[in-house]
C-alpha positions in Angstrom: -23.5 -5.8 -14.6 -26.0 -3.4 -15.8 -26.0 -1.1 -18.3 -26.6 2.7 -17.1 -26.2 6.2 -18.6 -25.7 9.7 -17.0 -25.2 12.9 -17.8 -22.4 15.0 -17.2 -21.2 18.5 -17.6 -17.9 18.8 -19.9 -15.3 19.5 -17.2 -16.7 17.1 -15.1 -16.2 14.4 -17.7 -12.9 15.9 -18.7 -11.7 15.2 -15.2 -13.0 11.8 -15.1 -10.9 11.0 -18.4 -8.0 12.2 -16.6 -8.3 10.7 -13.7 -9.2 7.1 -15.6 -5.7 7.7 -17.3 -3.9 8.5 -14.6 -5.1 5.6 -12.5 -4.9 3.6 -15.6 -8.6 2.4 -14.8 -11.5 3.7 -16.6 -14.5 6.0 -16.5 -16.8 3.4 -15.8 -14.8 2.1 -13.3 -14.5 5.8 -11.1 -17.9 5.9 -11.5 -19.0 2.6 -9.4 -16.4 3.2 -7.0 -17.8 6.5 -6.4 -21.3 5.2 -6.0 -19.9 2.7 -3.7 -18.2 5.0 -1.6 -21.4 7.1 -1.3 -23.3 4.2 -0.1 -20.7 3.4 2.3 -21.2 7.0 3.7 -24.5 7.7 3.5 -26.4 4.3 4.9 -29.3 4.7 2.9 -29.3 0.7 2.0 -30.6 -0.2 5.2 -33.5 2.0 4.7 -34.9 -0.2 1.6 -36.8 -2.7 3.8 -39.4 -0.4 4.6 -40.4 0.0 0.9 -43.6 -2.0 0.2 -44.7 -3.4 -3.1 -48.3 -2.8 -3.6 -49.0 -6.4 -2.8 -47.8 -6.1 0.6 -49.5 -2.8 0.6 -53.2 -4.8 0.1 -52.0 -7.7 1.7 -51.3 -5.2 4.8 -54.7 -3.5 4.5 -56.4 -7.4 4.5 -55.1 -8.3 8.4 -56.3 -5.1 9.2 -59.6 -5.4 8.1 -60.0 -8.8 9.1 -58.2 -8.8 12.3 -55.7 -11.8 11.4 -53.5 -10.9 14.4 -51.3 -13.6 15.8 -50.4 -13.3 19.6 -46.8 -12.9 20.0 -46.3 -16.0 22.3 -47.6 -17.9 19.4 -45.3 -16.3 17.2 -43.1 -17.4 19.3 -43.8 -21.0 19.7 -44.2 -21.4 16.3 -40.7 -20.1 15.4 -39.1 -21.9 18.4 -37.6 -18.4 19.4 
């Protein structure tokens, strides 16, 4: 697990004690099921693949310039698709 810390106002963190009482649980423990339940929701995840590293970036900006383009039936061959 990683280590991470937030800020919170006072109520907010006064209901989170609570609730990590009540549930006999913990703070920490609300706090990733929360996250979890967000990512759940809001399908962001599935966005990530179309962040490049700067690498790919350059690597990108080499077939372009050099016109490394692969015909698709190739692709194909090659992969056995």
């Amino acid at each position: 697990m990683k280590r991470l810390n937030i800020t919170i106002d006072p109520q907010t963190y006064e209901n989170a004690r609570i609730a990590a009482f009540l549930t006999k649980s913990n703070i920490s423990s609300i706090i990733r099921s929360a996250l979890n339940e967000w990512f759940n929701n809001h399908h962001i995840l599935s966005k990530k693949q179309l962040i490049l590293e700067k690498s790919d970036i350059n690597s990108i900006k080499k077939i372009l310039e050099d016109n490394e383009f692969i015909e698709y039936d190739k692709v194909k061959e090659e992969l056995k698709l």
